[in-house]
C-alpha positions in Angstrom: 0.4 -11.2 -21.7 -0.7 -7.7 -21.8 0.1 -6.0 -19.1 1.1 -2.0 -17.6 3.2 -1.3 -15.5 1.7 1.8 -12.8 4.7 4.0 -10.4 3.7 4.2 -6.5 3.8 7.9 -7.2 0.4 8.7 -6.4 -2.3 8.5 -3.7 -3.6 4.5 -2.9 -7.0 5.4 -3.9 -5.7 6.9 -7.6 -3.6 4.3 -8.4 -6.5 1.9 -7.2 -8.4 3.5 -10.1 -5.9 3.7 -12.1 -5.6 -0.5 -12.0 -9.6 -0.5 -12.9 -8.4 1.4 -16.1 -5.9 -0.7 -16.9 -8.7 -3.6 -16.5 -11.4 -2.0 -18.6 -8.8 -0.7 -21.1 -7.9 -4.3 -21.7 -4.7 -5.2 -19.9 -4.5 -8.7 -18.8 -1.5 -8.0 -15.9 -1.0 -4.8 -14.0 3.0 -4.5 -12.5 3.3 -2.3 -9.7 7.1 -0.7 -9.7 9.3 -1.4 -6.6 10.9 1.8 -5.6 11.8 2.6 -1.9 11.0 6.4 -2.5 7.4 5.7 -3.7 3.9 4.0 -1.9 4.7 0.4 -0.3 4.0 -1.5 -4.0 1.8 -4.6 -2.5 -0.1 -2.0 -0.4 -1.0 -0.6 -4.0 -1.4 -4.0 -5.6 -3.9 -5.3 -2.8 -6.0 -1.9 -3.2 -5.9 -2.7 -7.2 -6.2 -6.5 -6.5 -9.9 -5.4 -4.4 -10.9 -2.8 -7.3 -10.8 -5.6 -9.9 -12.1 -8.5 -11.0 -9.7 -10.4 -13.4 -6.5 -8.6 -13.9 -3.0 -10.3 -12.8 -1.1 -8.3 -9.9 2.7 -8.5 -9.2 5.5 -6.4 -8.6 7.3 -5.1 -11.0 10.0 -6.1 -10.2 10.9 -6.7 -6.6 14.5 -7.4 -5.6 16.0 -10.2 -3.2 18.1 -7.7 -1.5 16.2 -5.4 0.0 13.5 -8.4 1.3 15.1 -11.2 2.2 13.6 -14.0 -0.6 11.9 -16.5 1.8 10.1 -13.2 3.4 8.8 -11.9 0.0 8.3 -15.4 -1.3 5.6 -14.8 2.0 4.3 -11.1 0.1 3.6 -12.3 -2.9 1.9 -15.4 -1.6 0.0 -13.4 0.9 -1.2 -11.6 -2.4 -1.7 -14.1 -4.2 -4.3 -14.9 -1.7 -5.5 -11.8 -1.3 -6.5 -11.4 -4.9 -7.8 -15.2 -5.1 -4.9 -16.5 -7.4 -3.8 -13.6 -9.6 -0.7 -13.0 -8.3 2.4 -12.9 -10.7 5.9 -12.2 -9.3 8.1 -10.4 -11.2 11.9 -10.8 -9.5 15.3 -8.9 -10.5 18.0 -7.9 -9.2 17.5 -4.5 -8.8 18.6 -0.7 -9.4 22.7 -1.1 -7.8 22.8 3.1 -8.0 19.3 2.6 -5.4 20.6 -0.9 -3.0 24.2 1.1 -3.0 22.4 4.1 -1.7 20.6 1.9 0.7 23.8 0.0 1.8 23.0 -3.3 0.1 26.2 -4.6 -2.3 24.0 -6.0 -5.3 26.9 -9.6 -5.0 26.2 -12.1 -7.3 22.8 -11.1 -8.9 22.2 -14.1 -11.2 22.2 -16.3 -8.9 20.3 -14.6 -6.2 17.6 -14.1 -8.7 17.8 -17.7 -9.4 18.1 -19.0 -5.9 15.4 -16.7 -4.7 13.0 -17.8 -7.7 13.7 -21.5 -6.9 13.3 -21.2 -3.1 10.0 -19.4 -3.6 8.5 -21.9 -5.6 9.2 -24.5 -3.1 7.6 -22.7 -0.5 4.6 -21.5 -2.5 4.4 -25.6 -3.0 4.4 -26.0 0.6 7.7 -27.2 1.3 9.8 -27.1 3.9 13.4 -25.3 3.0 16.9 -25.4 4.1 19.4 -23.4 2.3 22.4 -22.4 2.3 23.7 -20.6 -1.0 23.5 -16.6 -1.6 21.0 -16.1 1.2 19.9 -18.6 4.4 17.1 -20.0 5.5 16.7 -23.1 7.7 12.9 -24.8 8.2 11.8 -22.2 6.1 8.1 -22.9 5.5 4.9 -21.1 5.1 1.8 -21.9 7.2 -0.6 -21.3 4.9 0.4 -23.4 2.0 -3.7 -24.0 1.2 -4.0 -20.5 0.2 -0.7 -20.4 -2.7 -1.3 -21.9 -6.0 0.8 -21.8 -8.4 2.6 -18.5 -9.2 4.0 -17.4 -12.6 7.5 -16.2 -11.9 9.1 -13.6 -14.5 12.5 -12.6 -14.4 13.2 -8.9 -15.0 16.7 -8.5 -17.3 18.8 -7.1 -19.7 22.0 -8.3 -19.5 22.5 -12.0 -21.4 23.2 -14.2 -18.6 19.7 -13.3 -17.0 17.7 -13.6 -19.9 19.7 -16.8 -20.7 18.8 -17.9 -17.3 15.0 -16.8 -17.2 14.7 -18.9 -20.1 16.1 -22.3 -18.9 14.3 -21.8 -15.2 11.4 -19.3 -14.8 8.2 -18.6 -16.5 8.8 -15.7 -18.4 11.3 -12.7 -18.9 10.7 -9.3 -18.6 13.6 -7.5 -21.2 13.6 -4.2 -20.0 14.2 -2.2 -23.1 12.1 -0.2 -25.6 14.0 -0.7 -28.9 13.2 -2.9 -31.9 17.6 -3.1 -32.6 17.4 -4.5 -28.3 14.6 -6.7 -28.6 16.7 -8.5 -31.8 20.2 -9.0 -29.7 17.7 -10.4 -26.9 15.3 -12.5 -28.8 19.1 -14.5 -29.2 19.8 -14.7 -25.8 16.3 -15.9 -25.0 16.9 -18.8 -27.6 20.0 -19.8 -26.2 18.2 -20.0 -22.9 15.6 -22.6 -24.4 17.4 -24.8 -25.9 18.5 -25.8 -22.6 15.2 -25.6 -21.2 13.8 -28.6 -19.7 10.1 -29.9 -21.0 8.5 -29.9 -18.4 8.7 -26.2 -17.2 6.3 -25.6 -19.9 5.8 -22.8 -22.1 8.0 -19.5 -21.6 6.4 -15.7 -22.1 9.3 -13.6 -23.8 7.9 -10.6 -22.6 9.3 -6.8 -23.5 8.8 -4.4 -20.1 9.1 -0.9 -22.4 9.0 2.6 -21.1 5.7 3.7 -22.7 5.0 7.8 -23.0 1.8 8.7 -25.1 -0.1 11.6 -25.8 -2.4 13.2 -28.2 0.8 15.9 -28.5 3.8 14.3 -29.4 6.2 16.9 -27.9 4.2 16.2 -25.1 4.7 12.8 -24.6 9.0 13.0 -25.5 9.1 15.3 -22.7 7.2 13.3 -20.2 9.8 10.7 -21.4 12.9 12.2 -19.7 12.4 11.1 -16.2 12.9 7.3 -17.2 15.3 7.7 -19.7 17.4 9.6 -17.3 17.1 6.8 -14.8 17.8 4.1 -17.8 20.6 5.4 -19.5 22.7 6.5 -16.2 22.6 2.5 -15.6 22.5 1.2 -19.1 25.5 -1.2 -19.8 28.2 0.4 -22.3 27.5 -3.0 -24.7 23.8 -1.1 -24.5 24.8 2.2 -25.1 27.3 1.9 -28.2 24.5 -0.4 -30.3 22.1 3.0 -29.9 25.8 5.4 -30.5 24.7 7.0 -27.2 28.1 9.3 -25.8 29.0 7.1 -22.8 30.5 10.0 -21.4 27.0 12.1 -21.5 25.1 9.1 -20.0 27.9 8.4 -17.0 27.3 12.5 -16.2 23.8 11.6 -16.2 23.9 8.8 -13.7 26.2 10.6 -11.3 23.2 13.3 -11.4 20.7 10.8 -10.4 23.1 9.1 -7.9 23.2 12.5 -6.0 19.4 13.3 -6.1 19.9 16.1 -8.7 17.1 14.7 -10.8 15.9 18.3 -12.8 19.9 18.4 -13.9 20.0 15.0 -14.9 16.3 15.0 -16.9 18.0 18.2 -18.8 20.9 16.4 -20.1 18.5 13.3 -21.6 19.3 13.8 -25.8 16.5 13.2 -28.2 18.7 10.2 -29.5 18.4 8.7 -25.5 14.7 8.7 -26.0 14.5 7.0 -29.2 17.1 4.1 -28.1 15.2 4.0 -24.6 11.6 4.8 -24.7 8.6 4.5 -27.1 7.2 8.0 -27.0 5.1 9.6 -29.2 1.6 9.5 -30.0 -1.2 6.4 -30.4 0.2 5.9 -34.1 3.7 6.1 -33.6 3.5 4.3 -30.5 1.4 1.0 -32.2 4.1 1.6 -35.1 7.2 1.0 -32.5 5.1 -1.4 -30.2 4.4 -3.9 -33.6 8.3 -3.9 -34.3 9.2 -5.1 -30.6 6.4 -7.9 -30.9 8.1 -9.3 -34.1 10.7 -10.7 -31.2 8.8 -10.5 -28.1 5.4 -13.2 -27.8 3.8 -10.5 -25.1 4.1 -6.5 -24.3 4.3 -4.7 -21.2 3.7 -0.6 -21.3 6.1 0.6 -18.4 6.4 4.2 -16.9 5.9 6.9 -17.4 3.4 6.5 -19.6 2.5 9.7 -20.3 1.8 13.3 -19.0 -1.7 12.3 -17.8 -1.8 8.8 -16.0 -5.4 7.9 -16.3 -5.4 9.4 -20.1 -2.1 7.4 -20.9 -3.6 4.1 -19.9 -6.1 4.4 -22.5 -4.0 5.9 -25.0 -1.9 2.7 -24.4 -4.2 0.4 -24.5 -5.4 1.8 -28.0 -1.7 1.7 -28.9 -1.7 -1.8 -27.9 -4.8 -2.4 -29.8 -3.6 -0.7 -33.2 -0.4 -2.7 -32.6 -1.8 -6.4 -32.7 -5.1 -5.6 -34.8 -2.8 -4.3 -37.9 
């Protein structure tokens, strides 16, 4: 896979174009992110689904929380439809600062993930489902089990249980991380995974979901970087944070910030060091330098937000990134 990853941020018709980049640019799979506080993300993927012709849409990741699993199991079979069998879904269990702020207690994740992958794929097979586990749902069926194929399910993680579990049960894993030192501790855990894969689930994408910020300007593109970092390292594990020596101190401040909605104080406090360990930022060469050290763990290579300062100019930058990365 070579995918992008494009933010709700913007208006439907922009981000419809901006999938069409993505396309022409060379992407295989474009991941819309799953934020309440942005655009509706299969609203987006349908408009990007309709504006081209071969790309993969999914989100990026959705959460069983929020949705009840047998209802989005529906979404991302009613898009699958939609965009006559590209659908991917990427599943995880979510940002806890955002489902706390929403009143949802994030209990038990693994196995939501994993009961709400499982369920799904029963349903997209046209099954009939009882169960009775993290969630309900009794005679839980779709009526249009014609219209699903079979959908590619990813698993979006970075603590070792999920990628453990991604790599026994689901398609692929999406490591959210950006860091050569990351992808090493997780290429392990996705190892342990397979050796108690079954053989008949097939082949398994280790995919690596990094925050991507490039620009012909490198200063640039580290400062378009402090946004996601900001958001990453106020929810990064402290196993995480002491294999990059980030102060956890500095980076619980920094989550507290973005908890309360004081996002400019938060961006502020990201250190040069928290862009390193949690972005690749930089320009076309120093970006295909970091993105050919990830993929000497990971088989595939999603670019994540932001990006860069520019959208439509970062998708292109990325996908010559990308290029560089693979060709050399």
């Amino acid at each position: 896979m070579r995918g992008i990853e494009i933010t709700p941020e913007h208006p439907i018709s922009e981000l419809a174009e901006l999938g069409r980049t993505a396309e022409r640019e060379g992407f295989d799979t474009v991941f819309a992110s799953c934020h309440y506080n942005n655009r509706d993300p299969f609203v987006v993927l349908d408009r990007i689904a309709a504006a081209t012709d071969e790309v993969r849409v999914g989100p990026g990741v959705a959460n069983p929380y929020e949705t009840h699993p047998v209802t989005l199991a529906s979404r991302i079979a009613t898009l699958d439809e939609a965009s006559d069998g590209r659908a991917v879904c990427g599943l995880g269990a979510g940002d806890r600062s955002t489902l706390r702020n929403l009143g949802y207690d994030r209990e038990r994740p693994l196995r939501r993930v994993l009961e709400a992958m499982k369920v799904s794929q029963k349903l997209w097979a046209g099954e009939c489902v009882d169960h009775d586990g993290t969630f309900e749902a009794t005679d839980a069926a779709l009526n249009y089990p014609d219209a699903v194929g079979r959908v590619p399910a990813y698993v979006g993680a970075q603590g070792p249980h999920m990628i453990r579990m991604a790599a026994k049960h689901a398609d692929g894993v999406l490591v959210n991380a950006a860091h050569p030192k990351d992808f090493a501790w997780a290429d392990e855990q996705v190892a342990a995974g397979l050796d108690d894969r079954p053989d008949d689930r097939g082949a398994f994408d280790f995919a690596a979901y990094a925050s991507v910020s490039v620009a012909e300007d490198d200063d640039d593109a580290r400062e378009a970087a402090r946004p996601p970092v900001a958001f990453i390292v106020g929810g990064a594990a402290p196993p995480v944070l002491e294999r990059h020596d980030i102060d956890a101190e500095r980076a619980e401040a920094i989550g507290e910030k973005v908890a309360a909605g004081e996002f400019s104080a938060a961006f502020e406090a990201v250190t040069p060091a928290m862009i390193d360990a949690f972005c690749i930022a930089g320009t076309v060469d120093g970006v295909a330098d970091r993105i050919a050290e990830v993929l000497t763990y990971a088989d595939s290579f999603v670019a994540g937000s932001p990006l860069g300062p520019d959208p439509a100019d970062a998708i292109s930058l990325a996908g010559a990134a990308c290029d560089r990365a693979t060709r050399e």
